[in-house]
Each structure stands twice: as C-alpha cells, then as structure tokens.
Z-matrix of the N, CA and C atoms (Angstrom, degrees):
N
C 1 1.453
C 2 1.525 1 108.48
N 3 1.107 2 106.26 1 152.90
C 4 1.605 3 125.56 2 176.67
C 5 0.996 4 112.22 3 -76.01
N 6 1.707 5 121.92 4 154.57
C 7 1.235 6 136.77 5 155.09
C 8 1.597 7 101.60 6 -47.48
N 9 1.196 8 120.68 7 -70.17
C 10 1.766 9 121.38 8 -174.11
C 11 1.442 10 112.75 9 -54.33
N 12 1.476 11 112.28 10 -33.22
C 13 1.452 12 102.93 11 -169.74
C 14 1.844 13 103.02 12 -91.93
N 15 1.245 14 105.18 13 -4.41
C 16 1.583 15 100.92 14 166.89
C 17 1.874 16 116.74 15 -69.49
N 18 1.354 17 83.99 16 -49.14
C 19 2.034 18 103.85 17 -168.62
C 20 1.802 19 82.30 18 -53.28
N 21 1.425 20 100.16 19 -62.60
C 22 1.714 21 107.20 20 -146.62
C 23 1.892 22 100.20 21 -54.64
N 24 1.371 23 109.24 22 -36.02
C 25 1.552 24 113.17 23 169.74
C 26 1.877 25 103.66 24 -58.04
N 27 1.468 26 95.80 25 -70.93
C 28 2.088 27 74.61 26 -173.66
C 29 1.194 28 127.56 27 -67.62
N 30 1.387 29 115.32 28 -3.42
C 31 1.490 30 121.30 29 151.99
C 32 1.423 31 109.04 30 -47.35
N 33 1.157 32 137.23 31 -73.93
C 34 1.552 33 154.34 32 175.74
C 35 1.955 34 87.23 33 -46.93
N 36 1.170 35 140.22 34 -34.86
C 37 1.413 36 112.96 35 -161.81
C 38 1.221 37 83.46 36 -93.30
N 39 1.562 38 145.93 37 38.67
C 40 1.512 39 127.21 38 -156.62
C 41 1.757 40 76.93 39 -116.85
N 42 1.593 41 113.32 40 157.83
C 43 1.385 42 126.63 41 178.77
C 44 2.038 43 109.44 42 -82.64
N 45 1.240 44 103.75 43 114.82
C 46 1.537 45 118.10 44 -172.05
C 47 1.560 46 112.91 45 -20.90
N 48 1.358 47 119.11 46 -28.97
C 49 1.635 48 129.08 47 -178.83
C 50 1.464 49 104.08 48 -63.72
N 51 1.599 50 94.93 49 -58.05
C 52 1.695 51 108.81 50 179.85
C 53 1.879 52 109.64 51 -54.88
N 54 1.237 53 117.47 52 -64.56
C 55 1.605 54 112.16 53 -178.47
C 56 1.371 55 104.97 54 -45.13
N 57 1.485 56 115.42 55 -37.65
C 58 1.866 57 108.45 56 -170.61
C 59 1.502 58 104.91 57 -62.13
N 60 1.489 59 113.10 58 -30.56
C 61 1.291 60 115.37 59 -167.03
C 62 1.659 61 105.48 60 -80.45
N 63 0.809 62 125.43 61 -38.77
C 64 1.813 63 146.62 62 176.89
C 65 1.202 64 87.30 63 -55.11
N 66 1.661 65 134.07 64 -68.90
C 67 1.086 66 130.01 65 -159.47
C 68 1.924 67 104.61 66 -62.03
N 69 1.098 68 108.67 67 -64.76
C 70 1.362 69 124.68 68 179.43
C 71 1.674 70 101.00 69 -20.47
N 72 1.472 71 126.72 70 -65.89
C 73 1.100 72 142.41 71 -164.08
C 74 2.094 73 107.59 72 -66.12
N 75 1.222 74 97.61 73 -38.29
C 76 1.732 75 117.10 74 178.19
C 77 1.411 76 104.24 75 -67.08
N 78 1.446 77 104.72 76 -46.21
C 79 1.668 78 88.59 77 170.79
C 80 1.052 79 119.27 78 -79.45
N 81 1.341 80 126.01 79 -38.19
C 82 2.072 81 118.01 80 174.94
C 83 1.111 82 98.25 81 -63.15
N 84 1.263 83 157.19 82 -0.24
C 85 1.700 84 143.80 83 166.27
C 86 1.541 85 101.37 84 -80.00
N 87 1.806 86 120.07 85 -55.37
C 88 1.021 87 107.80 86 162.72
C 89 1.356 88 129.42 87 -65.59
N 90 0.792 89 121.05 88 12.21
C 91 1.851 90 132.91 89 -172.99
C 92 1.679 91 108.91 90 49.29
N 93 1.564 92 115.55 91 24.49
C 94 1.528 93 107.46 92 142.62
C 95 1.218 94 153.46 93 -60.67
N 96 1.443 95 101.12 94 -0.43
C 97 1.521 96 112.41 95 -155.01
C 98 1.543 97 86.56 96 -79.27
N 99 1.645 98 96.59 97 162.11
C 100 1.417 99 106.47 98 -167.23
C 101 1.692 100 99.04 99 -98.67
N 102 1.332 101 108.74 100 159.32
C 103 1.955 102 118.05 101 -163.83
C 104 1.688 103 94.09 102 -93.35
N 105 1.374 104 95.28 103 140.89
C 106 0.930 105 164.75 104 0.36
C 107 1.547 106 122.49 105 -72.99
N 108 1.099 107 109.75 106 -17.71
C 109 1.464 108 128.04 107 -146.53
C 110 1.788 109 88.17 108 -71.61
N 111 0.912 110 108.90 109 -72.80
C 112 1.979 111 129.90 110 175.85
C 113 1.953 112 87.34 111 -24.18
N 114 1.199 113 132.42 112 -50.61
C 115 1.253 114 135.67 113 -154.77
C 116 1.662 115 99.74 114 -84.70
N 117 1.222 116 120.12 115 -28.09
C 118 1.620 117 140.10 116 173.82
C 119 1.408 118 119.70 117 -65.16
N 120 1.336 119 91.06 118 -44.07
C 121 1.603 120 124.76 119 176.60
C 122 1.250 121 117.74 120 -37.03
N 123 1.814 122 94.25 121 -61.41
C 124 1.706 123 121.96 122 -156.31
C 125 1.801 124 84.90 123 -87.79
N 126 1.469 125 132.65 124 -66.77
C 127 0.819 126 124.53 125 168.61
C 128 1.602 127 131.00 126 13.96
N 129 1.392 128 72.18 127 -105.35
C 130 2.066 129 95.15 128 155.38
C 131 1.466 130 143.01 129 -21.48
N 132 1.635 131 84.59 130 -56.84
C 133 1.580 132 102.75 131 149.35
C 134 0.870 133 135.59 132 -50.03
N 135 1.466 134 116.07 133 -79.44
C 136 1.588 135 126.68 134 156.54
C 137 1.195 136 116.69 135 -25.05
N 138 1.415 137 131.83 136 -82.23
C 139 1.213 138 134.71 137 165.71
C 140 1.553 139 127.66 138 2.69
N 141 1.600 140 96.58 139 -82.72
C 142 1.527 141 120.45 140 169.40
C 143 1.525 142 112.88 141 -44.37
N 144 1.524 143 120.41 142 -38.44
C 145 1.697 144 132.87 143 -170.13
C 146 1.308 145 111.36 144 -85.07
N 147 1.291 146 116.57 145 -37.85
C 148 1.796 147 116.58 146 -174.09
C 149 1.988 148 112.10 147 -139.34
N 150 1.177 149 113.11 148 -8.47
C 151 1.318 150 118.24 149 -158.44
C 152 2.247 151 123.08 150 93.78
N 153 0.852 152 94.08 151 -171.43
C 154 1.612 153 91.07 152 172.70
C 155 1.509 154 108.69 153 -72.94
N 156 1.615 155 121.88 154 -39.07
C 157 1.861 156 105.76 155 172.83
C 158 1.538 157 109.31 156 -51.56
N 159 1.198 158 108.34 157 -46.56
C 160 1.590 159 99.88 158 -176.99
C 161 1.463 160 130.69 159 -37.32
N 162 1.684 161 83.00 160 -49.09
C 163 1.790 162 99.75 161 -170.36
C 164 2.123 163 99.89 162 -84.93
N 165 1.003 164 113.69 163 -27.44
C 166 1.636 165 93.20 164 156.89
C 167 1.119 166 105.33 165 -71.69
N 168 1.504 167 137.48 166 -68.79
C 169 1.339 168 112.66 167 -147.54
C 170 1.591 169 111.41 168 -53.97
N 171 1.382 170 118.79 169 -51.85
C 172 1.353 171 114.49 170 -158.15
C 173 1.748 172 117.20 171 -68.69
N 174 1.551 173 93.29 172 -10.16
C 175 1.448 174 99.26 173 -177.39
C 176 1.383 175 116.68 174 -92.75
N 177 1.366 176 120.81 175 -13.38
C 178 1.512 177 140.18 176 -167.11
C 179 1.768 178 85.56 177 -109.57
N 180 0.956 179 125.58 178 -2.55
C 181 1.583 180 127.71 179 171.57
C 182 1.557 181 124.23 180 -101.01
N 183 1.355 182 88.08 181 -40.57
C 184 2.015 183 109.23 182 167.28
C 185 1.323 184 117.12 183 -94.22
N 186 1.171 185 142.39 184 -43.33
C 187 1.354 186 152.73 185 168.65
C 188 1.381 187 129.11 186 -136.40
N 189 1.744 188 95.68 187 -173.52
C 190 2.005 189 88.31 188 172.76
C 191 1.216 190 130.00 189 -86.61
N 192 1.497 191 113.71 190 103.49
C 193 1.192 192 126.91 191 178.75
C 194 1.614 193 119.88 192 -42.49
N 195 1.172 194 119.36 193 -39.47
C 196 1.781 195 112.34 194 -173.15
C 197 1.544 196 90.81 195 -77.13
N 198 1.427 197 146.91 196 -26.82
C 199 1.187 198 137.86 197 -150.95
C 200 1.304 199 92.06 198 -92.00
N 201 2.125 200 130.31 199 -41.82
C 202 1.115 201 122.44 200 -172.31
C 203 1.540 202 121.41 201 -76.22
N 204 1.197 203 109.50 202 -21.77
C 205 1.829 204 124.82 203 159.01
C 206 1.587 205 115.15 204 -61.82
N 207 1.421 206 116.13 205 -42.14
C 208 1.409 207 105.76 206 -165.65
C 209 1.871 208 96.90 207 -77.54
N 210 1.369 209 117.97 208 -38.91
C 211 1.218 210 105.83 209 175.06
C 212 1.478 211 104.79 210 -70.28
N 213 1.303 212 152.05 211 -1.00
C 214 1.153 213 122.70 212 174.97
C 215 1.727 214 99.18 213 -88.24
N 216 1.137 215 120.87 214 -0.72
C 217 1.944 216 123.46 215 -170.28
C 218 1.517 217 88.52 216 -98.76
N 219 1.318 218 135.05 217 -15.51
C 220 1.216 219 124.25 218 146.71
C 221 1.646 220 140.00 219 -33.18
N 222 1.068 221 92.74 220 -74.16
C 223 1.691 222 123.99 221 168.06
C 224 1.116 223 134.89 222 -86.16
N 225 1.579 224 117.79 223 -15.37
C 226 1.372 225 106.18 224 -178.65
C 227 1.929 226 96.10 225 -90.57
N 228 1.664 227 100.58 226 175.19
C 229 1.361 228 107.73 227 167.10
C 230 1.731 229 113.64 228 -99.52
N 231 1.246 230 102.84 229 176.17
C 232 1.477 231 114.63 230 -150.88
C 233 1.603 232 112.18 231 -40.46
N 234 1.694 233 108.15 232 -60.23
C 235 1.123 234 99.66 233 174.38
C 236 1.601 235 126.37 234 -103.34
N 237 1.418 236 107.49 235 66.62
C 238 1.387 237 132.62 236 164.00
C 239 1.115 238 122.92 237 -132.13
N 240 1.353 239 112.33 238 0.36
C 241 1.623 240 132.78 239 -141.17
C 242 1.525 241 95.53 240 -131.27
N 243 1.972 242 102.64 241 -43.60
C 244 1.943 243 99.01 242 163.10
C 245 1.350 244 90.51 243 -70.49
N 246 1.171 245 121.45 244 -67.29
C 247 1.823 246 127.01 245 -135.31
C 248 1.945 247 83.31 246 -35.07
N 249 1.427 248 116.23 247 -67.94
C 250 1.650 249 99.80 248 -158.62
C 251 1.140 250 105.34 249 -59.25
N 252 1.654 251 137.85 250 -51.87
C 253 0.939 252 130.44 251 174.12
C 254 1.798 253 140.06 252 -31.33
N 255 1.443 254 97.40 253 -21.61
C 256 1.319 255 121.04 254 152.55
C 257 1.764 256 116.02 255 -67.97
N 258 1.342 257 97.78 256 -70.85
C 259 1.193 258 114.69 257 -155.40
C 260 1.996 259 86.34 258 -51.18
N 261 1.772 260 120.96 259 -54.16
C 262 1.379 261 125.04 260 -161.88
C 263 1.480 262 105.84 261 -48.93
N 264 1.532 263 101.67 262 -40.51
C 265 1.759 264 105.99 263 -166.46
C 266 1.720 265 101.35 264 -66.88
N 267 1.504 266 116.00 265 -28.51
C 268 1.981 267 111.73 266 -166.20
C 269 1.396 268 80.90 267 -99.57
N 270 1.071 269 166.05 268 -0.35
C 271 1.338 270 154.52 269 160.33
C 272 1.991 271 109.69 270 -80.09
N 273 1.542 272 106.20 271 -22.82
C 274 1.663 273 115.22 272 -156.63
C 275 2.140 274 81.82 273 -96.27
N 276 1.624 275 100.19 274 -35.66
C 277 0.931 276 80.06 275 -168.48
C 278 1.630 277 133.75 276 -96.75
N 279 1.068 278 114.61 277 14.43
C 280 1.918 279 164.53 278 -144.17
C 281 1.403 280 77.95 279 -79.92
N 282 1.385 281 137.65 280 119.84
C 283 1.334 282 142.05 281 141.36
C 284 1.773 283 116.99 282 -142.86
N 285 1.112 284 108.95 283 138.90
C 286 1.582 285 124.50 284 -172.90
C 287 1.278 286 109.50 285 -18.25
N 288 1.440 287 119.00 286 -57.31
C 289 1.467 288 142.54 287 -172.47
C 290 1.745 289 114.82 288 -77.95
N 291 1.602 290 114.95 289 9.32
C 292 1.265 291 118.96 290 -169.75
C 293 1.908 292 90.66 291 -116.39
N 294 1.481 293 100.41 292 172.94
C 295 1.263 294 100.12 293 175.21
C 296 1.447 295 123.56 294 -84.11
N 297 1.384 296 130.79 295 114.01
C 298 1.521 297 109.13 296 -148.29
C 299 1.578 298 113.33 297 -112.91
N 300 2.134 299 92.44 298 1.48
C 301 1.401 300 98.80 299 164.77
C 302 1.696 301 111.99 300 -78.82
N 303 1.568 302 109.46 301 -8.77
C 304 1.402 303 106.38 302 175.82
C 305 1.420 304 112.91 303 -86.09
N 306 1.421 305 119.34 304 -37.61
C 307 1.560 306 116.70 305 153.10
C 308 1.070 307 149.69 306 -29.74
N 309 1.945 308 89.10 307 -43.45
C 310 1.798 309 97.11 308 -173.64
C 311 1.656 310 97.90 309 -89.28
N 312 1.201 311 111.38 310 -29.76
C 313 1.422 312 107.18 311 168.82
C 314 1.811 313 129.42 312 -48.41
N 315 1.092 314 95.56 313 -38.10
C 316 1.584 315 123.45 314 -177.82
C 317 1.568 316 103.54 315 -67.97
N 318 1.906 317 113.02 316 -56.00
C 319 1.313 318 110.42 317 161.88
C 320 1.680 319 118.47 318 -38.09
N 321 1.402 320 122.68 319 -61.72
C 322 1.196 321 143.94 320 -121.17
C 323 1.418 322 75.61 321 -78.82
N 324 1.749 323 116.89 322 -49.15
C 325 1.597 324 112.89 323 -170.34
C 326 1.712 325 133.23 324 -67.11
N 327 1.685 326 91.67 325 -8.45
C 328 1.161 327 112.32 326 -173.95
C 329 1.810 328 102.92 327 -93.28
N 330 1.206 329 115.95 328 -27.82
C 331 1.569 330 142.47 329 -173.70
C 332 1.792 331 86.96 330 -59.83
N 333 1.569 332 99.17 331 -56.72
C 334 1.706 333 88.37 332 -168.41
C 335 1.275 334 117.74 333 -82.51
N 336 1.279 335 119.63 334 -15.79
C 337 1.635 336 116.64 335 170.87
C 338 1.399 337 110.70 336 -73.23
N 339 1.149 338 117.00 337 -29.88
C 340 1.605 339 110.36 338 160.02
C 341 1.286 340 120.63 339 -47.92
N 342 1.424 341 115.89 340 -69.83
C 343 1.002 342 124.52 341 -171.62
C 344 2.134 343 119.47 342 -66.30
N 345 1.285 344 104.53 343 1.60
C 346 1.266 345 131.83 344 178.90
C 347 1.485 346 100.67 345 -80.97
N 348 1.304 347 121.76 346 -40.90
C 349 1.603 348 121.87 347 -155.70
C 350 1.605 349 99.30 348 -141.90
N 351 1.362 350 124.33 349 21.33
C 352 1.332 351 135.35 350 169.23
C 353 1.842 352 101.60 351 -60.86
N 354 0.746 353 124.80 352 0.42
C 355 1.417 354 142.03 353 172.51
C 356 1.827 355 115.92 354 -74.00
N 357 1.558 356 79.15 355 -43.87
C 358 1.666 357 77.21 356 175.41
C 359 1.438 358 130.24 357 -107.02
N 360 1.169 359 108.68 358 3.96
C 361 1.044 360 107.56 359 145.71
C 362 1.517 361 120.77 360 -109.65
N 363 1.387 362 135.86 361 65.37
C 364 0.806 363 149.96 362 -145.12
C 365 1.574 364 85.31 363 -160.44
N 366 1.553 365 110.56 364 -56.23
C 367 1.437 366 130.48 365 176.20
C 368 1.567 367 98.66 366 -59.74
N 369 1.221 368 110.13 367 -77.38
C 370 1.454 369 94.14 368 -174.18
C 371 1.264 370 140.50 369 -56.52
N 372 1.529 371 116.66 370 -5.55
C 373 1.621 372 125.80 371 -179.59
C 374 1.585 373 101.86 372 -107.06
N 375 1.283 374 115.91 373 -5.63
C 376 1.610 375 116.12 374 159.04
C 377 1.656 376 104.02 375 -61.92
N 378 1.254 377 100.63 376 -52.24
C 379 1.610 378 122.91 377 -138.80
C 380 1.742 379 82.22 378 -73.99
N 381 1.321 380 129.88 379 -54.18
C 382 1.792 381 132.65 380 174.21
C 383 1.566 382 92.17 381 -48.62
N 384 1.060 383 124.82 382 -92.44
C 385 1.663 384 134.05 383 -173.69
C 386 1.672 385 99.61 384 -11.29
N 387 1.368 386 108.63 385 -80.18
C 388 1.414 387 108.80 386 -170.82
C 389 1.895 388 115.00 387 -44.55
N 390 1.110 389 101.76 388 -6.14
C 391 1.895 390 109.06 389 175.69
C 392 1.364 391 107.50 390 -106.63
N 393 1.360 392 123.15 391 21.31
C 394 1.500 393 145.96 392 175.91
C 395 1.639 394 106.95 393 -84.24
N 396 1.495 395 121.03 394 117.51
C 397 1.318 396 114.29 395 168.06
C 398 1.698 397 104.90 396 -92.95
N 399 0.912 398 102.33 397 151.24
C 400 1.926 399 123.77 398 -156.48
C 401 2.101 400 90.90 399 -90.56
C-alpha cells in the first residue's frame, strides 16, 4: 500500500463530522466555500495568524475589504459583530499622522475578544460543515 492510499483510507476511517470539517476547509483553499462562511473562514485565519491588522491588511490587499466585513456582520453574533466593527472603524481610521500606538492597542483589545468567543464561531463553521455533502 501507498503512502496516498494509506492517508486516503484513514481519511475514510475519519468520523463524518470530521470529513465535513476537512471538506469545509478544502473548499476555502479552493475558494469554493460558500459566502459568508468562506469570509469567516479567512477571518479566523487571519485572526489566529497575525491578529485583526493582519486580516485587514491582507484582505484589503487580496480583495474587497468592506464587502468581506459586511458579510462577516451577517453571521457573526452580537458581540463579534461589535468586536470587528470596532476593530474595522480603528483600522479605517489608522493614518500615519494618528496615534498608532493607540490603534494597535485598540487592535490588540479587539484580538482578545476574538479570541474570547472564538468558540462561536467555531459553532458556526460546524453548523456550515454539517450542510456539507460528503
């Protein structure tokens, strides 16, 4: 047996929640994932990888940023939905000539309320996954 045909077998011994979730993630790499969720996705990512500057800059670098925020005010719950909304407005309002140790601070506070309620969206990208056909 193969290296591939080993993985691709315990892939198959993996519990149906888990493949939905595998799958879920395979399509946001291919950028199939369906919106809002795909925008939750990157989020998350971002988030977890650099904080909220990360996930503006790189997203205001790759795509449209006000379009990938307004779908995340879609889906998230209330206070996940301020926390970016905070974080979008001190990121919108971020200029050379502003104080940007008060910014990054402002990020940093928004960094931990994420990571405070990273739970629920955790919940909600279960909850997409499980509407995953196998």
């Amino acid at each position: 047996m193969g290296l591939f045909d080993f993985f691709k077998r315990k892939k198959k011994e993996l519990p149906i929640e888990a493949q939905k979730w595998n799958k879920m993630w395979e399509l946001w790499a291919d950028e199939a994932a369906a919106s809002p969720y795909a925008e939750l996705m990157t989020y998350q990512a971002e988030v977890n990888n650099g904080g909220h500057a990360q996930f503006f800059d790189n997203v205001s670098n790759t795509s449209d940023l006000p379009k990938t925020v307004e779908a995340l005010y879609t889906v998230l719950e209330e206070a996940l939905r301020e926390n970016i909304e905070k974080a979008y407005t001190a990121f919108l309002a971020y200029d050379e000539n502003d104080e940007e140790d008060t910014i990054s601070a402002l990020l940093d506070e928004c960094d931990a309320v994420f990571y405070e309620n990273e739970s629920e969206i955790e919940r909600i990208l279960q909850a997409y996954a499980d509407t995953l056909e196998l």
